[in-house]
C-alpha positions as CSV (number, residue, x, y, z in Angstrom):
1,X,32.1,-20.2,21.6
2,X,33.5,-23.1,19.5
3,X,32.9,-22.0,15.3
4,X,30.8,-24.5,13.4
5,X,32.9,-27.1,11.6
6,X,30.7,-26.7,7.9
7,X,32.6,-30.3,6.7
8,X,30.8,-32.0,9.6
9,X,27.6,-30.2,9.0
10,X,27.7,-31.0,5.3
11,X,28.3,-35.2,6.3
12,X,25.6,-34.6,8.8
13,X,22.9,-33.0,6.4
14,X,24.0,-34.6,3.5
15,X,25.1,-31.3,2.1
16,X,27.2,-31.5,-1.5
17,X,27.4,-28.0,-2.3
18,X,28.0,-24.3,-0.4
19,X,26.7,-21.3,-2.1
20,X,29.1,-18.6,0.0
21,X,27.0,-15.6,-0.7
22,X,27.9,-11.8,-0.2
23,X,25.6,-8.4,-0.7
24,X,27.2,-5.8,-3.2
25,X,26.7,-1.8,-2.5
26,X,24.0,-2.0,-4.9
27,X,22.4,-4.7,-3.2
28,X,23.3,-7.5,-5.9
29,X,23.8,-10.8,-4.3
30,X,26.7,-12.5,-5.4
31,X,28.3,-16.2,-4.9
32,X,30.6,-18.7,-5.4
33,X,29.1,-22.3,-5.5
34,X,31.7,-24.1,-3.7
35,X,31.4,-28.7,-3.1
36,X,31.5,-29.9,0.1
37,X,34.9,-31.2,0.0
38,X,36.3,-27.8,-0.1
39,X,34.5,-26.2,2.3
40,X,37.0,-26.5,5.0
41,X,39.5,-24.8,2.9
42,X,37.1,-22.0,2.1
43,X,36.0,-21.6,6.1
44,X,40.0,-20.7,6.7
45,X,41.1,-18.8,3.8
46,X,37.7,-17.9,2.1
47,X,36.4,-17.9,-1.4
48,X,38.3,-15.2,-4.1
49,X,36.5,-12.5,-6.1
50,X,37.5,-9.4,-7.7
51,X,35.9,-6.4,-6.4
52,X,35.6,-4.5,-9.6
53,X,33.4,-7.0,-11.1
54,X,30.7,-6.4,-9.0
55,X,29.5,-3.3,-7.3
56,X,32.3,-2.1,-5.1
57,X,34.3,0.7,-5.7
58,X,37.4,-1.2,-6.7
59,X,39.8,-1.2,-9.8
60,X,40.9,-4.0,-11.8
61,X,44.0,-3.2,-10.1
62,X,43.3,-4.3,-6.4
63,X,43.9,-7.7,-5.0
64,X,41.2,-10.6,-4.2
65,X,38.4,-10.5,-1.8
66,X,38.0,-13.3,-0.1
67,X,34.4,-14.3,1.5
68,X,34.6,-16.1,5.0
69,X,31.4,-18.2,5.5
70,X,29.7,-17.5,8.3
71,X,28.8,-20.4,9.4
72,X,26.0,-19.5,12.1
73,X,23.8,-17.9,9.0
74,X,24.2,-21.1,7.1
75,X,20.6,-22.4,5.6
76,X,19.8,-25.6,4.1
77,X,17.7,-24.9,0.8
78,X,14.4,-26.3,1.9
79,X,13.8,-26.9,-2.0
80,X,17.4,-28.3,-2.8
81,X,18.6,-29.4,0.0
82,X,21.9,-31.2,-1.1
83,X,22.7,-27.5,-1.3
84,X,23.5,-24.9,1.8
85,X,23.6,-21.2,1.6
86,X,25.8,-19.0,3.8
87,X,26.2,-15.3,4.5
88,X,29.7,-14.7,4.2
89,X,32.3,-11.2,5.6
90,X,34.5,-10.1,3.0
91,X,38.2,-9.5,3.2
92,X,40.9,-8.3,1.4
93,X,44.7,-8.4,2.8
94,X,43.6,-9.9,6.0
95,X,41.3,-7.5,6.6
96,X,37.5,-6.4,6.5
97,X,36.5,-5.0,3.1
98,X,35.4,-1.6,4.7
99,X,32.6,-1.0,2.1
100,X,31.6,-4.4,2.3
101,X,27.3,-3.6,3.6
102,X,27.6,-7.0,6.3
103,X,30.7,-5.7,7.7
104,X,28.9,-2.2,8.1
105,X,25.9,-3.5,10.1
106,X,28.0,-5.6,12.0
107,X,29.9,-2.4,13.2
108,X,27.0,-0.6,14.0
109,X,25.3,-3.7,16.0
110,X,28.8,-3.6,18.0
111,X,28.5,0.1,18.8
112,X,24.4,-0.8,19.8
113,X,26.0,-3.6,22.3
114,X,29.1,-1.1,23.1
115,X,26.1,1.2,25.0
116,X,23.9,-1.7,26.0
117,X,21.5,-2.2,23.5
118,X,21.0,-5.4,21.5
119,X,18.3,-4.1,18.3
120,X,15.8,-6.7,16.8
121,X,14.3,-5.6,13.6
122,X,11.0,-6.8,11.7
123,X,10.7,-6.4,8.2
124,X,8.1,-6.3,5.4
125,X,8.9,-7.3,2.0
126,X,6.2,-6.7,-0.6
127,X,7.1,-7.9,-4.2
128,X,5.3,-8.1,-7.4
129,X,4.6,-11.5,-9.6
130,X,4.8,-10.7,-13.3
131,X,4.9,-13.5,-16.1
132,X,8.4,-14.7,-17.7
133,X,9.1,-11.7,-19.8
134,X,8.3,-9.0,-17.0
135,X,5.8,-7.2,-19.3
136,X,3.0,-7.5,-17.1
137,X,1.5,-8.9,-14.2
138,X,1.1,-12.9,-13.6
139,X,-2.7,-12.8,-13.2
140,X,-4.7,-11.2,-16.2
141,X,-7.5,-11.7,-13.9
142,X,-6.1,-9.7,-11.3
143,X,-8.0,-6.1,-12.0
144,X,-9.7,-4.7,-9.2
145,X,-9.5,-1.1,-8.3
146,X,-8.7,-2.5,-4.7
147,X,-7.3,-5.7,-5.3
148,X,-5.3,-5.4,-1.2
149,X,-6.4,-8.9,0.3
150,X,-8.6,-10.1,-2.4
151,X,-8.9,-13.5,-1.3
152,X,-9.4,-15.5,-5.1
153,X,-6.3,-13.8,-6.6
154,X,-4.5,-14.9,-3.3
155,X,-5.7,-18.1,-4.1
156,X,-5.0,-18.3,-7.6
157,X,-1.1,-17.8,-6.7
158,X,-1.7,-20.5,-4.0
159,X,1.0,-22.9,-5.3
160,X,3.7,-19.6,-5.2
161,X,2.9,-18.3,-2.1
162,X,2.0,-21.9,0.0
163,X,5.5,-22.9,-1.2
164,X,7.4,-20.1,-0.6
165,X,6.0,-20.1,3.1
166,X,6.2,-24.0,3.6
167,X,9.8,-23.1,3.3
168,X,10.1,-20.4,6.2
169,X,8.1,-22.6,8.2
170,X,10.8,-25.5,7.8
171,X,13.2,-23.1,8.2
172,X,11.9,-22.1,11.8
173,X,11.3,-18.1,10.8
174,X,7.9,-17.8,12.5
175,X,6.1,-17.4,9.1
176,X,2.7,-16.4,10.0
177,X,0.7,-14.4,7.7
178,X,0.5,-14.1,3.7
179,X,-1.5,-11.8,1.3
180,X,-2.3,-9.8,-1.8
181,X,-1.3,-6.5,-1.2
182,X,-2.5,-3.2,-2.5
183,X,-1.2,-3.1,-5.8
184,X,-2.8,-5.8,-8.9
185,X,-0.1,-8.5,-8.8
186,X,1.9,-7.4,-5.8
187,X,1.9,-10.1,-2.7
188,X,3.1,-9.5,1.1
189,X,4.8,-12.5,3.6
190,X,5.6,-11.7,7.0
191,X,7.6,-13.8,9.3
192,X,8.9,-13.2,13.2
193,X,11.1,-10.5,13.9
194,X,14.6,-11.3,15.4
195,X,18.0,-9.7,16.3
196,X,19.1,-7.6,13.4
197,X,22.1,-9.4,11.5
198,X,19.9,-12.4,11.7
199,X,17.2,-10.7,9.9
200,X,19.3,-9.0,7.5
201,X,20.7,-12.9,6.3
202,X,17.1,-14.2,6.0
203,X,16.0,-11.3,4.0
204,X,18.6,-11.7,1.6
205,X,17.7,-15.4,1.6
206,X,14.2,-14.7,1.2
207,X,14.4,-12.4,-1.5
208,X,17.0,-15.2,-3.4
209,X,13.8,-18.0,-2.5
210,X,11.0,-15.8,-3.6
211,X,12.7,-15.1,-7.5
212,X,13.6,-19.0,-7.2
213,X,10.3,-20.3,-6.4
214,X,8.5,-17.4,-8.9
215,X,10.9,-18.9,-11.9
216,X,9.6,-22.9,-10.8
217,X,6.3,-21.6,-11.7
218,X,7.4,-20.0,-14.6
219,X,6.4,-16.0,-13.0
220,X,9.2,-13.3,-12.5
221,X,9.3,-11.7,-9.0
222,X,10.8,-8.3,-8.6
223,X,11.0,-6.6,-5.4
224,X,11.7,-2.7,-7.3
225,X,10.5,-0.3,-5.6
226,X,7.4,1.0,-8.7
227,X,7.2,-1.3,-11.3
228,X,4.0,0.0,-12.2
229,X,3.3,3.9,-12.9
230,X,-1.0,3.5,-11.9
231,X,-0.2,1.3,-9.0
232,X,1.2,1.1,-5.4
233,X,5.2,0.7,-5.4
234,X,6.7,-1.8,-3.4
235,X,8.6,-0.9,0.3
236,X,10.5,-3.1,2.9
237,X,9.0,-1.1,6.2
238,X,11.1,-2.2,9.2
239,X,10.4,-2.3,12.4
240,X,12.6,-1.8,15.1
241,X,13.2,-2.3,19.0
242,X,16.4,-2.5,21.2
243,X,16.8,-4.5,23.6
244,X,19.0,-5.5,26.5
245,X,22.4,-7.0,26.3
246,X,20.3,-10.9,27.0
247,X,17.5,-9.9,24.8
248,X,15.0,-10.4,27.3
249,X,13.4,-7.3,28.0
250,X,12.1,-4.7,25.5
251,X,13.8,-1.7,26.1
252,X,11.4,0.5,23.7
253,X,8.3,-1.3,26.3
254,X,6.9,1.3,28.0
255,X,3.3,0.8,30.0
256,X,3.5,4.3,31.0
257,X,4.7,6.2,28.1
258,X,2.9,7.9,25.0
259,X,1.2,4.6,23.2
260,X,3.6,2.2,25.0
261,X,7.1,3.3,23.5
262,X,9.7,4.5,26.5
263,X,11.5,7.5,26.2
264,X,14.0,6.0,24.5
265,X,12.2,4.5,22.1
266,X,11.0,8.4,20.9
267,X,14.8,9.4,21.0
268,X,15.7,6.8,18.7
269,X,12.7,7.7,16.5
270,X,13.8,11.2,16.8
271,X,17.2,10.4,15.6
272,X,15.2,8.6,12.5
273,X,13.4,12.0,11.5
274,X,16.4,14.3,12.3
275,X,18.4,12.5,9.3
276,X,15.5,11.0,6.8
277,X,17.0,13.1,4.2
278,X,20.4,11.7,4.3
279,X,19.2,8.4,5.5
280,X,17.0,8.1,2.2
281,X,19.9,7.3,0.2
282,X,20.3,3.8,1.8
283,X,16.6,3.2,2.2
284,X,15.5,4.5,-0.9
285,X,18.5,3.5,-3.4
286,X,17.4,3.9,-6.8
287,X,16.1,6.4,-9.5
288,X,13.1,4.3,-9.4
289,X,12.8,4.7,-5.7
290,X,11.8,8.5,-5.9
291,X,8.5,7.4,-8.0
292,X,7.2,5.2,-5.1
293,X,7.6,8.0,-2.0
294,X,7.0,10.9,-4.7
295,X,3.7,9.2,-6.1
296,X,0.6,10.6,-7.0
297,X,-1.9,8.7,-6.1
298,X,-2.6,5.2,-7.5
299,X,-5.7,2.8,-9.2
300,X,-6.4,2.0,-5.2
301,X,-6.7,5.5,-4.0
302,X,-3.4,5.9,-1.8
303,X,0.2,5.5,-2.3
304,X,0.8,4.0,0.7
305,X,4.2,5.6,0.9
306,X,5.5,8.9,2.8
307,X,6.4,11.8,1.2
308,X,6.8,14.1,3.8
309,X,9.2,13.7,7.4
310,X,6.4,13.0,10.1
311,X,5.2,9.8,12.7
312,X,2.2,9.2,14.3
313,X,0.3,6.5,16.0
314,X,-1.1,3.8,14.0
315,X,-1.8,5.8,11.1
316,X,-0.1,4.7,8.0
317,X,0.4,8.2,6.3
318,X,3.0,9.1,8.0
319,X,6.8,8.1,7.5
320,X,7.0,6.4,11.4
321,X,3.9,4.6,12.6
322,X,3.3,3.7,16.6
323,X,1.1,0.6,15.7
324,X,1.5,-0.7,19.2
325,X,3.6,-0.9,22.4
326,X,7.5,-1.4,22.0
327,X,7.8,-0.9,18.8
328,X,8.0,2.0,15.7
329,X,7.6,1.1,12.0
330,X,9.6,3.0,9.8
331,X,7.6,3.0,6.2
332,X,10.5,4.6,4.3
333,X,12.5,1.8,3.1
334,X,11.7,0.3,-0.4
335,X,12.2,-3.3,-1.8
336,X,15.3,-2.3,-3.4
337,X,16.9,-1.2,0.2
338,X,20.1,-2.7,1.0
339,X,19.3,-5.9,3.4
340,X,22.4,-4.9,5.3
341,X,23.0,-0.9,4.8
342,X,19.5,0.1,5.0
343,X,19.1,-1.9,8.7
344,X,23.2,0.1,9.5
345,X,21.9,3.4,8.3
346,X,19.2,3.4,10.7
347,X,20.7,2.2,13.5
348,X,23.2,5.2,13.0
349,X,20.5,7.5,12.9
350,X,18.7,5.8,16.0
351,X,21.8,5.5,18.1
352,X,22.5,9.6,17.5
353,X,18.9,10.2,18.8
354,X,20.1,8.3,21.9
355,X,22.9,10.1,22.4
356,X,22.0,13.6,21.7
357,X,18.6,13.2,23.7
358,X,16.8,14.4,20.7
359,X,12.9,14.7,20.7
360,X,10.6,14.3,17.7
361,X,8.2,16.7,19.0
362,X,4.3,16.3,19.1
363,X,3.0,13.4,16.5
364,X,0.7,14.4,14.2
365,X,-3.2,12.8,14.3
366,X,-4.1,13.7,11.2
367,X,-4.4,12.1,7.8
368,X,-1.0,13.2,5.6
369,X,-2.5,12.1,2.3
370,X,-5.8,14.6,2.7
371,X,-4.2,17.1,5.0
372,X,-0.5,17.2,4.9
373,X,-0.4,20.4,3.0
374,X,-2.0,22.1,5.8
375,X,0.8,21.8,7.8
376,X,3.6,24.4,8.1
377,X,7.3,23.4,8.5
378,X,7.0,20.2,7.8
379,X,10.1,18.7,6.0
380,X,9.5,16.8,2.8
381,X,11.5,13.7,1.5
382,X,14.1,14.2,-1.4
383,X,12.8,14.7,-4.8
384,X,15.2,12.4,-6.3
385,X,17.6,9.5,-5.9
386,X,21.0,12.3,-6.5
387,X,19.3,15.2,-4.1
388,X,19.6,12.6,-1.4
389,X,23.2,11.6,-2.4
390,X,24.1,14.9,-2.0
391,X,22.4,15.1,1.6
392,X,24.3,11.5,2.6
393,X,27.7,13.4,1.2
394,X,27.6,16.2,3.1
395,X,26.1,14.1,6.6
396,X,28.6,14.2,9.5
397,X,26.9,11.5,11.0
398,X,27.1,9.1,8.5
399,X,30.6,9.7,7.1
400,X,31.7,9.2,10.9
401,X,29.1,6.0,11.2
402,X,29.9,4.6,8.3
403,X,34.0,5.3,7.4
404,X,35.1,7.4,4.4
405,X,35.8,4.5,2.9
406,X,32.2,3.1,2.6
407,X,30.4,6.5,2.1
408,X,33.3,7.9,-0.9
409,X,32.8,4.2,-2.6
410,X,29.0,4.3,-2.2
411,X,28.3,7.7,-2.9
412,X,30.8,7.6,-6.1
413,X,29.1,4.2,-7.6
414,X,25.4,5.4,-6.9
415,X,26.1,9.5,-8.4
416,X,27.7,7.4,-11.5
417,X,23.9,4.8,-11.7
418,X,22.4,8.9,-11.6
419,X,24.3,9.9,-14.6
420,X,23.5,6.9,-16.6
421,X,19.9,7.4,-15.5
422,X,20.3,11.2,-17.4
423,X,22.0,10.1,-20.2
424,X,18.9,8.2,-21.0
425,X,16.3,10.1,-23.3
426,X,12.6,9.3,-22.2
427,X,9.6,9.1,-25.0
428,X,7.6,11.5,-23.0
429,X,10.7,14.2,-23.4
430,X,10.5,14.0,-27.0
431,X,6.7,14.4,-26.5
432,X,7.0,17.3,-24.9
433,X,9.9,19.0,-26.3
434,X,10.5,18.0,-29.9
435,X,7.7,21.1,-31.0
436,X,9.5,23.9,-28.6
């Protein structure tokens, strides 16, 4: 396959400037805004950055990265579109950046193909509008106990949310449904589902077009996980399939098995539960992370988040949902998850179900929120962003999935974003503790 010349591309589209964009551990998009006239350069020899000034586990003293465009992600700001933004693969002395989160998924889509599978992944990103300064929501009006779908605050955000979809829609994402979701101010856009890398790209992109559009209209978007004590966090639930090598048949399509889904489709999902405590640290990255999936319940009556390590059929209390045939939907993942480690994680996971033939035993029927506690033996999520840490630390499968290199660097830099979380004195310790 002949590469994509990106000087041609720019004379074609009238393109004047490359933003050559990479994802951090932390899940901090970075980017060097780079003219036309040097892209050619930059498609050889890449564009340099220092690793230790962003979220890698690097000293001052290591050499440059360099970012290679990649130029089959390359998209054409609908909204600027003298300017073109491309995913690019980090090196450093020639070679991949091993904790680089693109690189990662790209290994673990190689070891997916290696044993025949090609995955797709869907993806859900819910985010909250709030005005300029973050203090509150964008929509005073916007008060309702059960504000999920209400059709005038919807409408009130109209000139947000029709732009912000005109775009996918010129973009050729298969936009196809928008809405308010459960919490006051938080808003839901769904698009098609597509191979996995190619899905990672646009929901960095998306994320980077959502905050951009918000600030036109003079709103703040913010995609963290619980903004809001009283109301429903915000999560990035995936779904996932795999496919064959062509990706022309569904290989989690089963007309004969348990609500559609193939054997393998339940072995992968297996693989998902046998590891949710380790995988948590990529899907749920944060300190803040622990206050969406360890909720109480909210103004709307439900957390819609899992607490505890279960799946079951179209039921959204549990961890994995079975909405239909073909398909799982993995409700872990929050909107601070890694576009590209959180997708790598759980293909790790999934491909070790595969391979160790693992089952996920009997679903449960039941309702998790009213009747979880009923249940005996089953596994609850981490308490906390460092108790998971320590489960990813001390995983075989993901220090062989991911590298020493990766797991070490991610592992060190998130324990260290822990500590400065404890070093930080909260009013409602000195409320409860100043009279002991």
């Amino acid at each position: 396959m002949v590469e994509m010349d990106l000087a041609k591309v720019a004379k074609q589209k009238n393109i004047r400037y490359f933003l050559i964009s990479f994802v951090d551990l932390f899940g901090a998009t970075r980017a060097k805004l780079v003219p036309a006239a040097a892209i050619t350069e930059m498609q050889k020899a890449g564009a340099g950055f220092a690793g230790f000034a962003v979220w890698f586990d690097h000293t001052p003293a290591y050499p440059d990265m360099f970012a290679i465009p990649d130029p089959a992600s390359l998209i054409q700001l609908p909204w600027q579109p003298e300017v073109a933004w491309v995913a690019a693969d980090l090196k450093m002395a020639g070679k991949p950046v091993a904790d680089a989160p693109r690189h990662a998924l790209k290994l673990q889509i190689a070891r997916m193909a290696a044993a025949g599978y090609r995955p797709k992944m869907g993806i859900e990103c819910e985010y909250f509008l709030m005005n300029a300064d973050a203090s509150a929501i964008s929509d005073h009006r916007d008060t309702q106990e059960k504000p999920c779908y209400d059709q005038s605050a919807l409408m009130r955000r109209f000139g947000v949310i029709s732009e912000i979809c005109d775009h996918m829609l010129t973009l050729g994402w298969g936009a196809y449904q928008n809405d308010h979701e459960d919490a006051n101010g938080q808003f839901e856009m769904n698009w098609a589902y597509d191979d996995v890398l190619l899905t990672a790209d646009r929901h960095v992109f998306f994320k980077f077009m959502v905050k951009t559009v918000a600030e036109k209209h003079g709103y703040r978007a913010t995609f963290m996980p619980k903004p809001f004590a009283n109301l429903t966090g915000s999560g990035c639930h995936v779904h996932f399939s795999l496919w064959n090598r062509g990706g022309t048949k569904n290989l989690f399509d089963d007309p004969k098995g348990e609500l559609g889904l193939a054997t393998l489709g339940y072995q992968f999902l297996a693989g998902v539960l046998h590891s949710a405590e380790a995988l948590c640290a990529f899907t749920n990255p944060t300190v803040n992370s622990y206050k969406r999936i360890n909720a109480p319940r909210t103004v709307s009556g439900a957390t819609w988040s899992p607490n505890t390590i279960t799946y079951g059929g179209n039921n959204r209390t549990h961890m994995v949902r079975i909405p239909d045939a073909g398909r799982f939907e993995f409700r872990l993942p929050d909107g601070a998850a890694n576009p590209y480690l959180s997708p790598a994680a759980i293909l790790i996971a999934g491909l070790d179900g595969i391979e160790a033939k693992r089952d996920p035993g009997k679903r449960l029927d039941i309702d998790m929120y009213a009747e979880g506690h009923k249940v005996r033996g089953v596994r609850r999520l981490p308490l906390n962003l460092l108790d998971a840490l320590r489960n990813a630390d001390k995983s075989k499968l993901f220090r062989t999935g991911f590298g020493d290199a990766l797991l070490n660097a991610y592992i060190n830099l998130k324990t260290a974003h822990w500590n400065a979380y404890m070093r930080h004195l909260t009013e409602f310790e000195r409320e409860t503790t100043l009279d002991i």
